[in-house]
N, C-alpha and C positions, 0 to 999 in steps of 0.2 A: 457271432457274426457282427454285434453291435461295437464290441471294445474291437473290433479289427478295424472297423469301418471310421471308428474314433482316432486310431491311433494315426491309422491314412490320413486324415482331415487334420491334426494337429500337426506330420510330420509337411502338408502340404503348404499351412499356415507360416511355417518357419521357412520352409523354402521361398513362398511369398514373401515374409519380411525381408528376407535375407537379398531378395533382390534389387526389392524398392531401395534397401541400403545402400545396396552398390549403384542403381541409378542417381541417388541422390549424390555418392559420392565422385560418379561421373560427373553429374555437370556441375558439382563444386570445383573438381579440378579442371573443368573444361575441358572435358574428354571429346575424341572425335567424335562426328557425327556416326561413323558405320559403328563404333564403340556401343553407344548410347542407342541406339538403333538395336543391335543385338540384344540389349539388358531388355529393351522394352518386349522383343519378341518372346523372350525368356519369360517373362511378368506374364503375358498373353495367353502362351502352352500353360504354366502354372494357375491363372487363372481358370482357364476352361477346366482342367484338372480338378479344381476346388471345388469349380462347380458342378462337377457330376458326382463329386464324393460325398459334396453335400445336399444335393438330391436323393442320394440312395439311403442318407444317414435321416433325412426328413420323412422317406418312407418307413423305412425302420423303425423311427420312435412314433412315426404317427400307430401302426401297427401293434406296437407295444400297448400305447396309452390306448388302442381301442379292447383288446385285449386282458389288460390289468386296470381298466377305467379310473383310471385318469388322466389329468386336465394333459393338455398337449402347452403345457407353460414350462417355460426351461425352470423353474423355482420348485414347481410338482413333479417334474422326471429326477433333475436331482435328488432331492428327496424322497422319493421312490426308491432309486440305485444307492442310496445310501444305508441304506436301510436293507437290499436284495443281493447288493455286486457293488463292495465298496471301490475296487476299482474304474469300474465304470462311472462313478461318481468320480472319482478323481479325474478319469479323462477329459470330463465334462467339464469341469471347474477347472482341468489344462486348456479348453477350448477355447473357452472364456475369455481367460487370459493372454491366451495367443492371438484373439479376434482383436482387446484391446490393444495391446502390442502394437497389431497391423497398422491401425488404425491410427495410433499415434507416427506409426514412420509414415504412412499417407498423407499426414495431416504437417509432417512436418517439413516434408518434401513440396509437398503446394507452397507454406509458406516461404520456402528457400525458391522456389521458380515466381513467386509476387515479388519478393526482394528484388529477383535481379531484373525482372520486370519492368521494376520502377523507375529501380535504379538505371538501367539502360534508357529508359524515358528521360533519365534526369540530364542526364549525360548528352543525351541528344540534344534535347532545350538549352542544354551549358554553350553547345560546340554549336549551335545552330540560333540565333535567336528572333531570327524571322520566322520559326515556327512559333515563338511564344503571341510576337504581338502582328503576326500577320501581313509584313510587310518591312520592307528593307531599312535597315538602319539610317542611311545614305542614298538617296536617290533625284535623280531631277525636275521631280517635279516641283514647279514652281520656282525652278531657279531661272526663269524670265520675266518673273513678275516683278514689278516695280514696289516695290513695301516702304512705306516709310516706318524707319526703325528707332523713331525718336520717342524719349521715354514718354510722348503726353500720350502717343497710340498705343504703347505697352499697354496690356493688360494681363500682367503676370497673377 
């Protein structure tokens, strides 16, 4: 039951990554809204999916470790199934690996949406710059005041 429940959760992980990929390669190409929209609903089903495979798979080795007593540490079940169901050790060290995975296209997707972020921030302050210093480049005020503009009242 345990390598079934393993193989769901690793083949769920890969469909997770595989989507964040595609969302990230959405709004690189600046994909439509409903485009982008879709990927995320996909991420969403896939998500809740994960997390009930990985609920029933938290039962199961909690179950295990009460049963063959030991520790409920992913470093002591490995070692355990390597030892009992070398396969199941290997799904487990796939798990692993496809968690980090995730996590890296998670991680790399945040920082591809702070780029353009900013970079949109930048763009804005470039094309706009009464947003920077708060007040118009050019305006009337003060153009009825009498100023003496002779260098002894400069104070540059």
């Amino acid at each position: 039951m345990i390598k079934k429940v393993l193989k769901e959760e690793n083949i769920s992980l890969i469909e997770l990554k595989k989507s964040f990929y595609n969302l990230r390669e959405s709004l690189v190409k600046k994909a439509s809204i409903e485009e982008i929209n879709s990927t995320l609903l996909t991420i969403e089903k896939l998500a809740s999916n994960f997390k009930k495979i990985e609920g029933l798979r938290a039962q199961l080795i909690s179950k295990i470790c009460l049963e063959e007593r030991i520790q409920n540490k992913l470093e002591s079940i490995i070692d355990y199934f390597s030892k009992n169901d070398y396969e199941i050790a290997l799904l487990f060290s796939e798990l692993v690996k496809n968690l980090k995975e995730l996590v890296s296209e998670i991680d790399l997707l945040s920082n591809i949406i702070s780029f353009q972020s900013n970079l949109n921030n930048f763009i804005y302050q470039i094309l706009n710059p009464e947003s920077i210093t708060n007040s118009k480049t050019y305006s009337q005020k003060g153009s009825r005041l009498n100023k003496d503009l002779t260098s002894r009242s400069w104070r540059g």
